[in-house]
N, C-alpha and C positions, 0 to 999 in steps of 0.2 A: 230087468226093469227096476224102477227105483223108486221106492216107496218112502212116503214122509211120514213119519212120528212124531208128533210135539206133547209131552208128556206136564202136566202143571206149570206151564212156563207162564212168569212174570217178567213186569219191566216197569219200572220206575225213573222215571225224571225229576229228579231232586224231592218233593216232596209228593208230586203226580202217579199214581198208581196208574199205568195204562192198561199194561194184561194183568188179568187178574186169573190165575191158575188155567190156563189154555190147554184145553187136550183136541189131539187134532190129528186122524191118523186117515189117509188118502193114498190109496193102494198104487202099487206099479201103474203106469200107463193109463192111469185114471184121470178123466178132466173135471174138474168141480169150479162154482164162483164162490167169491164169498162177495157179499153186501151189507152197507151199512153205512149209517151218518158220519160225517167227516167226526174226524176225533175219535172214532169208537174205535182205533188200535188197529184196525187193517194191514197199512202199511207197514207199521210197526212189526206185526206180526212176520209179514213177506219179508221185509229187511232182517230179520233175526233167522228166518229159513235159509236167506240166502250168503248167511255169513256175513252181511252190513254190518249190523251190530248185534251186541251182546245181551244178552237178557241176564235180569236180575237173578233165577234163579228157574229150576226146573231144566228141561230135556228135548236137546233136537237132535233127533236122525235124518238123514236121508239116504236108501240104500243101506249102507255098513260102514257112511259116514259118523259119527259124533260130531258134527257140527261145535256145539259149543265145549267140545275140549281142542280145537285146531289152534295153532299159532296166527301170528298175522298172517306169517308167509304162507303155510297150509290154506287157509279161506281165501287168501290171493288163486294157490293152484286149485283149490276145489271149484270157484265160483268161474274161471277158464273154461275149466273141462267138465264139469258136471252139471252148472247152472246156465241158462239163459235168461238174459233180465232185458226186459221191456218197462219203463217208466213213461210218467205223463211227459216228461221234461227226456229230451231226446241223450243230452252229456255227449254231443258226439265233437270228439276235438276239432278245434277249428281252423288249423294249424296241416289238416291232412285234407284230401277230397273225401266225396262218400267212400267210395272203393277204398281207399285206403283207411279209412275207419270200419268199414266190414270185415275187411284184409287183418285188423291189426291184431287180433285174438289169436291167429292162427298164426301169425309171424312168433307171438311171443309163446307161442306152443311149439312152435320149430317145429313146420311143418315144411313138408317139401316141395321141392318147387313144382314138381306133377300134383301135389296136393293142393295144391293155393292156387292152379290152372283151372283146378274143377272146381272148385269153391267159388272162383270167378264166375264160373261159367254158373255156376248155380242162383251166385246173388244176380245175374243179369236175368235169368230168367223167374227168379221171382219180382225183379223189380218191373219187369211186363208187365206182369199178372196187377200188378199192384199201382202201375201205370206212375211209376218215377223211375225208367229206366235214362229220360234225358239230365237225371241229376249225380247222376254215375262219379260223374268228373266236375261237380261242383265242390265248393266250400260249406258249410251250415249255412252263412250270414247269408250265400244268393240262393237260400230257399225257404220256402215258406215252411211256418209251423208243423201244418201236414205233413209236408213233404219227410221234414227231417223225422218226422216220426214214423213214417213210412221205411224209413232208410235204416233206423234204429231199429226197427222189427226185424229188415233183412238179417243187421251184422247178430240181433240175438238168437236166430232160429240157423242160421248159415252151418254152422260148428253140429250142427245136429244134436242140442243137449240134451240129458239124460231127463232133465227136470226143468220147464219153464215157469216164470214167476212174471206176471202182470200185473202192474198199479195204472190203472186207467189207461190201456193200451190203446183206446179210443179217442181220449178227449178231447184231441187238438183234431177232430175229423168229423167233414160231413158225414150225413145218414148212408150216402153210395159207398163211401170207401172205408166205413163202421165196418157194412154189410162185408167186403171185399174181407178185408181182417180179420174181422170173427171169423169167416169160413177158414180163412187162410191158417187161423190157428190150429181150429179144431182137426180140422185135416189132417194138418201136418201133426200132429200129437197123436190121432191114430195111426195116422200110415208110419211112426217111426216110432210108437208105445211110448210116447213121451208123457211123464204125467205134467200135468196142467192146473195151473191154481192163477185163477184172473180175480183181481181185486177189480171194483167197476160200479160205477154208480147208475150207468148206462141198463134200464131195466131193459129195451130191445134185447142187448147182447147177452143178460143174463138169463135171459126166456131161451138160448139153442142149447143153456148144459142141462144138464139131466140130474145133475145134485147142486143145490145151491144153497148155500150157508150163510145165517145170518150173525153180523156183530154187533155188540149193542155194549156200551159202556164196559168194554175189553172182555167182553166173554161173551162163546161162540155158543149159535145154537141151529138147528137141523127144524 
C-alpha cells in the first residue's frame, strides 16, 4: 500500500504564497477529504501530490516514490502506473470514443491484448453501475457534462491505481449519481487498499469519510 507524505511543502505564484508549509501524511489504503474555500490551495496541493506541478520547496512522497525529485518523464510513468486522477473538467480527448479514452493509459503501459480484453470488460461493467454504459462508443462533444465525467471516473479507477486523487469528482452531477460515485469510490479504495484523497466542496460527499481535513488560506488543519 502506498502511503503519502508531504513534509513543509510550499508554492508560490509569482508573488502569491498558496501553500504555506504543508504537512500531510495519509497512510496506505486510507480514504480522507479535504475541504475548503476556493483558493485556499486544495487543488494545488492534489496537483503537486500527483506530479502536475512542482512546489516551491519542502517534500512529497508516495509509497518510495520522491515525487518532487522525478524528471518530466518519471512523473509522466509515475502518474500512469501509480496515480489515478479524477478532475471537475473530464480532459478526455476528443479525437478517441469513451473506450478508447479509458483504453488509452493501458495502451501506453503496453499492456496486452488479454489485458486490455479485461480492462474492457471491466470499464463496461462499471459503466452499468454508473449507468453510461450507452456512451461507450461515443465522442466527448455527444455527451453531456455528466456523462463525460462519469467516463473520466471509469478510465481513472479502470488501471487499479495505487493512490487516487479527486478535485470535485462530483460537480458536474445530480445528487443520484453524487450518491452512485461516492459509493463507487469508496468501495473501490477498500476492496483494492487504494488510498484516497477527495478535494470536494460537496458537504453530502464529505459526511461518508471518516477523516476530513480542512484548508484555509494554504494550511491544513484536522
Amino acid at each position: 500500500m502506498f502511503a503519502i507524505q508531504v513534509k513543509n511543502l510550499q508554492k508560490s505564484f509569482g508573488q502569491t504564497s498558496v501553500l504555506k508549509g504543508v504537512n500531510l501524511f495519509v497512510s496506505g489504503g486510507e480514504q480522507c477529504v479535504i475541504q475548503g474555500a476556493s483558493g485556499s490551495g486544495k487543488s494545488t496541493l492534489l496537483h503537486i501530490i500527483a506530479g502536475l506541478e512542482t512546489a516551491s520547496s519542502g517534500q512529497v512522497s508516495v509509497g518510495s516514490v520522491q515525487v518532487n525529485q522525478l524528471s518530466d518523464d518519471e512523473r509522466a510513468q509515475y502518474r500512469n502506473l501509480v496515480i489515478g486522477l479524477i478532475f471537475q473538467f473530464h480532459y478526455l480527448l476528443p479525437s478517441l470514443t469513451s473506450m478508447n479514452n479509458i483504453l488509452l493509459p493501458a495502451k501506453i503501459a503496453s499492456f496486452s491484448r488479454a489485458e486490455l480484453n479485461k480492462l474492457r470488460e471491466r470499464a463496461c461493467e462499471i459503466a452499468r453501475h454508473l449507468g453510461v454504459e450507452h456512451c461507450l462508443e461515443k465522442h466527448s462533444y455527444e455527451m453531456s457534462g455528466g456523462e463525460q465525467q462519469r467516463v473520466n471516473l471509469i478510465r481513472a479507477i479502470s488501471l487499479r491505481p495505487k493512490v487516487l486523487l479527486c478535485d470535485e469528482p462530483t460537480g458536474n452531477l445530480d445528487s443520484a449519481n453524487s450518491e452512485k460515485v461516492t459509493s463507487l469510490l469508496l468501495d473501490t479504495a477498500r476492496e483494492q487498499a487504494t488510498t484516497l484523497v477527495v478535494v470536494t466542496h460537496n458537504e453530502k460527499m464529505a459526511g461518508k469519510f471518516s477523516r476530513q481535513i480542512l484548508m484555509a488560506d494554504g494550511v491544513l488543519s484536522e
